[in-house]
PyMOL commands that place a pseudoatom at each C-alpha (Angstrom):
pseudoatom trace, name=CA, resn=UNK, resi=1, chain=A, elem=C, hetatm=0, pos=[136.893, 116.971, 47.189]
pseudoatom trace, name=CA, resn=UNK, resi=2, chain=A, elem=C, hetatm=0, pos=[133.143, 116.442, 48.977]
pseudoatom trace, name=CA, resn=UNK, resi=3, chain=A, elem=C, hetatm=0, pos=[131.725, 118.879, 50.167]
pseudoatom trace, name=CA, resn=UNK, resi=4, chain=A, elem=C, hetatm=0, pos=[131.354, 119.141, 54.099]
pseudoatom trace, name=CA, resn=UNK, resi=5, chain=A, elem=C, hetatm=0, pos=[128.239, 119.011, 54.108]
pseudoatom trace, name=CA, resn=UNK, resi=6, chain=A, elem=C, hetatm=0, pos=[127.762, 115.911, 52.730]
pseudoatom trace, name=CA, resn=UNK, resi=7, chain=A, elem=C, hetatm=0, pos=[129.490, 114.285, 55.110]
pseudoatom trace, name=CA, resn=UNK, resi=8, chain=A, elem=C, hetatm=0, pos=[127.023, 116.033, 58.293]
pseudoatom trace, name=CA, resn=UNK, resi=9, chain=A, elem=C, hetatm=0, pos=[124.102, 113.807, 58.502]
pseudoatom trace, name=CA, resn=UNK, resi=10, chain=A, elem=C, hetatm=0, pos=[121.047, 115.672, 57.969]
pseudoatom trace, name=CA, resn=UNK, resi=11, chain=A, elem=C, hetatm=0, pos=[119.341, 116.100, 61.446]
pseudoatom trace, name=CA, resn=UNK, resi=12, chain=A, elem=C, hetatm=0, pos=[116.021, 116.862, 60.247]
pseudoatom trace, name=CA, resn=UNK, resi=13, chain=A, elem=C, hetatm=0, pos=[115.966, 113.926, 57.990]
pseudoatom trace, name=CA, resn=UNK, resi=14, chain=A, elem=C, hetatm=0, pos=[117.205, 111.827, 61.286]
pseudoatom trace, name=CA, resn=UNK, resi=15, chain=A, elem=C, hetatm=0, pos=[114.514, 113.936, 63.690]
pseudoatom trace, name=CA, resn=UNK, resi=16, chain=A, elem=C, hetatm=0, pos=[111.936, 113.215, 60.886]
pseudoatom trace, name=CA, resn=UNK, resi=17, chain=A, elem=C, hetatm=0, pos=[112.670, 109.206, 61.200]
pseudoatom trace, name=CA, resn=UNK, resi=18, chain=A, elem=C, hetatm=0, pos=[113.102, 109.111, 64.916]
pseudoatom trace, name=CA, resn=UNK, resi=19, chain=A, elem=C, hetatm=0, pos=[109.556, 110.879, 65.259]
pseudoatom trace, name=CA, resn=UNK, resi=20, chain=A, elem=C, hetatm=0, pos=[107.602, 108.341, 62.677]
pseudoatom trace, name=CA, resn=UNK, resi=21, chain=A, elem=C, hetatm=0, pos=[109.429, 105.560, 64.161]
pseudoatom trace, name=CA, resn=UNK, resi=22, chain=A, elem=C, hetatm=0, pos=[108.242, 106.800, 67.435]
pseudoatom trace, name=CA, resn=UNK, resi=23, chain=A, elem=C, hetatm=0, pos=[104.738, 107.414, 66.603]
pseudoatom trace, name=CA, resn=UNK, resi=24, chain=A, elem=C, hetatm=0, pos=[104.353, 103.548, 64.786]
pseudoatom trace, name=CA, resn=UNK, resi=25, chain=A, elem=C, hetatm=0, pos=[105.948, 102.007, 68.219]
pseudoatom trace, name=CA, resn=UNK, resi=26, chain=A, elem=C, hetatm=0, pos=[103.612, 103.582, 70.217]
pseudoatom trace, name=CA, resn=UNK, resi=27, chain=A, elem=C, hetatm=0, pos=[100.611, 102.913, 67.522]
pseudoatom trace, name=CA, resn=UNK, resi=28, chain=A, elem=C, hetatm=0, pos=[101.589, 99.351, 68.002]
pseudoatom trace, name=CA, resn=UNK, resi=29, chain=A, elem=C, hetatm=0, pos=[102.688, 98.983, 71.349]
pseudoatom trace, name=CA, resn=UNK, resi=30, chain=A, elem=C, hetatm=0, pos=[101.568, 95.508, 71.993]
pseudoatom trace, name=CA, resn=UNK, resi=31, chain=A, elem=C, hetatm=0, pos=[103.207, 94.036, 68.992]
pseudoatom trace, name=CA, resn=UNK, resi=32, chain=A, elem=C, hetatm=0, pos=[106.466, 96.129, 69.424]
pseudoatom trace, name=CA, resn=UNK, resi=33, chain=A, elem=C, hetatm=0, pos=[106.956, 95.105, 73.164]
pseudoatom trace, name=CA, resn=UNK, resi=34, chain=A, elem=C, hetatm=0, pos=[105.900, 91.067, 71.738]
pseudoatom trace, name=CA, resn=UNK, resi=35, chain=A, elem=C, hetatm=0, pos=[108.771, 91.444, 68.858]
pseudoatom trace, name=CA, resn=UNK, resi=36, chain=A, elem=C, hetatm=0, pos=[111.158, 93.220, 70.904]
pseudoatom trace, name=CA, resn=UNK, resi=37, chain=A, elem=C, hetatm=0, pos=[110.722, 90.317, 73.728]
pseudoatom trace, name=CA, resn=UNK, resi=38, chain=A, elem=C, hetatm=0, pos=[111.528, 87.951, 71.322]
pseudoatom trace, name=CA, resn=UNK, resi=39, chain=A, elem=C, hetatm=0, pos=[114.310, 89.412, 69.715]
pseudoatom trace, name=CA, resn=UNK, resi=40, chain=A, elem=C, hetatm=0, pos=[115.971, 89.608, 73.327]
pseudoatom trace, name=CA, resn=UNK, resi=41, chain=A, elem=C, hetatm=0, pos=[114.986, 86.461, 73.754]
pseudoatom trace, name=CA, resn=UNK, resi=42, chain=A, elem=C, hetatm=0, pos=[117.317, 85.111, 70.903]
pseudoatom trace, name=CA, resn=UNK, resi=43, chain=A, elem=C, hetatm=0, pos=[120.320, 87.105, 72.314]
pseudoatom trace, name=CA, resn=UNK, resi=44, chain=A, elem=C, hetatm=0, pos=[120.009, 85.644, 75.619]
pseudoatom trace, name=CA, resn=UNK, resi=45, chain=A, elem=C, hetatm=0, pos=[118.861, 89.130, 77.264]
pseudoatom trace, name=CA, resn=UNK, resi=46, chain=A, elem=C, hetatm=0, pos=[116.102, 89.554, 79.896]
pseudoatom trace, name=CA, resn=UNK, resi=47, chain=A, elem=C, hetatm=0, pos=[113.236, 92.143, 78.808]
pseudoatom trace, name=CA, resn=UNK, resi=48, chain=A, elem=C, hetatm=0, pos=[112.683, 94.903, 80.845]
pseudoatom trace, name=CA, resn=UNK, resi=49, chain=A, elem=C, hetatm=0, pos=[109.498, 96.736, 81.070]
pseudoatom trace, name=CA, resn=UNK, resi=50, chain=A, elem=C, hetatm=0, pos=[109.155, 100.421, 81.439]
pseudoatom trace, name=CA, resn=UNK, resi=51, chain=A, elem=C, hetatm=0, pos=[106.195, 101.081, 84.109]
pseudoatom trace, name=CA, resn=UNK, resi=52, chain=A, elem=C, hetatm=0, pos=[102.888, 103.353, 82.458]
pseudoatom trace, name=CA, resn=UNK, resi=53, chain=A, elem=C, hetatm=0, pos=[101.719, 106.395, 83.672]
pseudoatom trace, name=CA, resn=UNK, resi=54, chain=A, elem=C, hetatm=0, pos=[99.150, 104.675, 85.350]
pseudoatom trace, name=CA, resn=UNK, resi=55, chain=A, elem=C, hetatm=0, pos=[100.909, 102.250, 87.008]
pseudoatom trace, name=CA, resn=UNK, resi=56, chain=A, elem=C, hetatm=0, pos=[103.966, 104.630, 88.556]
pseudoatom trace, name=CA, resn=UNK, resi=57, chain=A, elem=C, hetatm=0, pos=[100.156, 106.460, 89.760]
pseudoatom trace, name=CA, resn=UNK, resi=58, chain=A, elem=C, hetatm=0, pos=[99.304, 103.208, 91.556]
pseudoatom trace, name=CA, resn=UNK, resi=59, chain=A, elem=C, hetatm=0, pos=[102.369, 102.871, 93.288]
pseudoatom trace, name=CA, resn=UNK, resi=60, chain=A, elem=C, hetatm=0, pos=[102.919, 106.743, 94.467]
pseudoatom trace, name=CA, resn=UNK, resi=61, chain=A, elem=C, hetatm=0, pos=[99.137, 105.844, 95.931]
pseudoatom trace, name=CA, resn=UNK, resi=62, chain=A, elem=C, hetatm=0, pos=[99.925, 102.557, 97.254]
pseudoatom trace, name=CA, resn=UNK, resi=63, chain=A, elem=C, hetatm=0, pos=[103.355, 104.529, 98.821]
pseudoatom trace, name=CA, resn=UNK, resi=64, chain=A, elem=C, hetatm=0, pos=[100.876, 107.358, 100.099]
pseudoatom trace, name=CA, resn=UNK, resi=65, chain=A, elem=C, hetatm=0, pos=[98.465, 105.028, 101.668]
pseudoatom trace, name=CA, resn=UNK, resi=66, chain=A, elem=C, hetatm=0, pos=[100.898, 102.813, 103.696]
pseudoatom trace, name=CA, resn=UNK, resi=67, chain=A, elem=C, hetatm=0, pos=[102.431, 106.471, 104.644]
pseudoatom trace, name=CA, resn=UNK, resi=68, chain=A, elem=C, hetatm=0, pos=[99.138, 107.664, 106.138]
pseudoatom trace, name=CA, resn=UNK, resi=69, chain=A, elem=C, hetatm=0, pos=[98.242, 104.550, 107.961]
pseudoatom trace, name=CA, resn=UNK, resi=70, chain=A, elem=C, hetatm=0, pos=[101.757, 104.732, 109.676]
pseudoatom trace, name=CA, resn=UNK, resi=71, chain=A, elem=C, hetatm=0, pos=[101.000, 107.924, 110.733]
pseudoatom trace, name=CA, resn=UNK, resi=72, chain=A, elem=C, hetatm=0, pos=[97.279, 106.822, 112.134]
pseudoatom trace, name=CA, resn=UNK, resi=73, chain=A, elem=C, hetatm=0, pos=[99.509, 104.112, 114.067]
pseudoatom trace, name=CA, resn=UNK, resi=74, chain=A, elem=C, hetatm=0, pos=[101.536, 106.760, 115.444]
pseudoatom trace, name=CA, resn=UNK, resi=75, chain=A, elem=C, hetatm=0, pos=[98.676, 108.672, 116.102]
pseudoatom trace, name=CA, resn=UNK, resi=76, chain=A, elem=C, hetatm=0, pos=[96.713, 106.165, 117.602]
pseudoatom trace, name=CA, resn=UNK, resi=77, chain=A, elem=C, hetatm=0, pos=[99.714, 104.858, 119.857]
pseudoatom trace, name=CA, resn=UNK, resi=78, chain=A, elem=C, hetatm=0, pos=[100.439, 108.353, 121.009]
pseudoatom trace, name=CA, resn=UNK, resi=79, chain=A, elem=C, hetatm=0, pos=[96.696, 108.630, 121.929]
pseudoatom trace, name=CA, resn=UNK, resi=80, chain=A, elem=C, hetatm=0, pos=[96.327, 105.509, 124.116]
pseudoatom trace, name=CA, resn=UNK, resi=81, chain=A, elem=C, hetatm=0, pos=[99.941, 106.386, 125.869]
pseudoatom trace, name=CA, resn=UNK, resi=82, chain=A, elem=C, hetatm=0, pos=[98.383, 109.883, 127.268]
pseudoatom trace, name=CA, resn=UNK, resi=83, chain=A, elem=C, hetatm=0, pos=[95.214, 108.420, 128.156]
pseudoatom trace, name=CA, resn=UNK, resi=84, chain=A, elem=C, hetatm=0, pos=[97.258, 105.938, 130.103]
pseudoatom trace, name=CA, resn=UNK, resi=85, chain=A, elem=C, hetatm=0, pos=[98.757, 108.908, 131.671]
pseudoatom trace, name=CA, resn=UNK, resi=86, chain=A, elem=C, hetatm=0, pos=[95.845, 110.863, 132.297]
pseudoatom trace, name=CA, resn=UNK, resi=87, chain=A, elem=C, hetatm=0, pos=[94.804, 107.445, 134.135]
pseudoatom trace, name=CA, resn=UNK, resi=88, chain=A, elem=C, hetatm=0, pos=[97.329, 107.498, 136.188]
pseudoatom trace, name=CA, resn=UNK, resi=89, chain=A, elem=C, hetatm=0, pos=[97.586, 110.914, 137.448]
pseudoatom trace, name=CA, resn=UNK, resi=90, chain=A, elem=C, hetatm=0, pos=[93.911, 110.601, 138.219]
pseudoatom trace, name=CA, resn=UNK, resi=91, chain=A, elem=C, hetatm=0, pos=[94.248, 107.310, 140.099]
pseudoatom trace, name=CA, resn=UNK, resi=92, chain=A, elem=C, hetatm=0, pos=[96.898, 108.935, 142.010]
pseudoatom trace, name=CA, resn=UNK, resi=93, chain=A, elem=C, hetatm=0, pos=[95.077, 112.154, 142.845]
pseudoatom trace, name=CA, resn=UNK, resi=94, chain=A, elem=C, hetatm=0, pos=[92.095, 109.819, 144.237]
pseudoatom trace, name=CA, resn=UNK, resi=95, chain=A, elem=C, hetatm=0, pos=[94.350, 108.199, 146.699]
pseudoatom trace, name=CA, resn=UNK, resi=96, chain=A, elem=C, hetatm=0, pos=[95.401, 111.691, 147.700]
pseudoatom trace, name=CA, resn=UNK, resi=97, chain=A, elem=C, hetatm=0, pos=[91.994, 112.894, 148.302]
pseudoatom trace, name=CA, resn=UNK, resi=98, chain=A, elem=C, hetatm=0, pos=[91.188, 109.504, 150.783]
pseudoatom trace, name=CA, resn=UNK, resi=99, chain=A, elem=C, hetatm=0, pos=[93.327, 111.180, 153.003]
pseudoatom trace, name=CA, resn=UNK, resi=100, chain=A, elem=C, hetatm=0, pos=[91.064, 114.284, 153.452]
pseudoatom trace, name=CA, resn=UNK, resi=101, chain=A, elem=C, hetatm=0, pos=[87.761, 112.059, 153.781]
pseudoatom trace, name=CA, resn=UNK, resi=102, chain=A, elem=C, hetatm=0, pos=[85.806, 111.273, 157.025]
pseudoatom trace, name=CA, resn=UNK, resi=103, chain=A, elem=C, hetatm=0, pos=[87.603, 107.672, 158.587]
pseudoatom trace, name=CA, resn=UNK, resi=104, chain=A, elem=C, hetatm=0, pos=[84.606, 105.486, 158.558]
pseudoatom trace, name=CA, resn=UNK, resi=105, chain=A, elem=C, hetatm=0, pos=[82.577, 105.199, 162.303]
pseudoatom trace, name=CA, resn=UNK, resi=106, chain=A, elem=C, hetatm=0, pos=[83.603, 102.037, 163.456]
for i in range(1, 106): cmd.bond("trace and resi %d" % i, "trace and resi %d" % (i + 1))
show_as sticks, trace
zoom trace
């Protein structure tokens, strides 16, 4: 009878491998992505990319800028729509005051 652990795979052998095959994919990203392409390529499968660090940066930035210049809009929109009030009210309080002003000698 085997023993039972013989039959357990040996998870620091497996951790080992995992970690060296890691480290050579990422030594050799260029080539890995190139071979990897083409091996979906012959099974009919469309590659997918994973995004960098750098790029998923980009693109929270990009996200963050289009954010703030909504906000400006806003800003901006809200700005114009009180000075439009603040027009009014004056224009209004001017044809108040023509009320209390001499009538012109005629």
């Amino acid at each position: 009878m085997a023993d039972a652990t013989e039959k357990k795979p040996d998870n620091a052998r497996n951790k080992a491998y995992a970690a060296a095959t890691t480290r050579l994919r990422d030594l050799n990203r260029e080539q890995f992505n190139l071979l990897l392409e083409e091996e979906y390529g012959k099974l009919g499968l469309t590659p997918r990319r994973r995004r960098t660090a750098e790029e998923i940066a980009a693109e929270a930035a990009a996200k963050e800028q289009i954010k703030a210049e909504k906000a400006e809009m806003k800003r901006l929109e809200k700005i114009a729509k009180l000075q439009a009030e603040m027009e009014a009210l004056m224009s209004r309080d001017e044809v108040a005051m023509e009320v209390f002003k001499e009538p012109a000698s005629v």
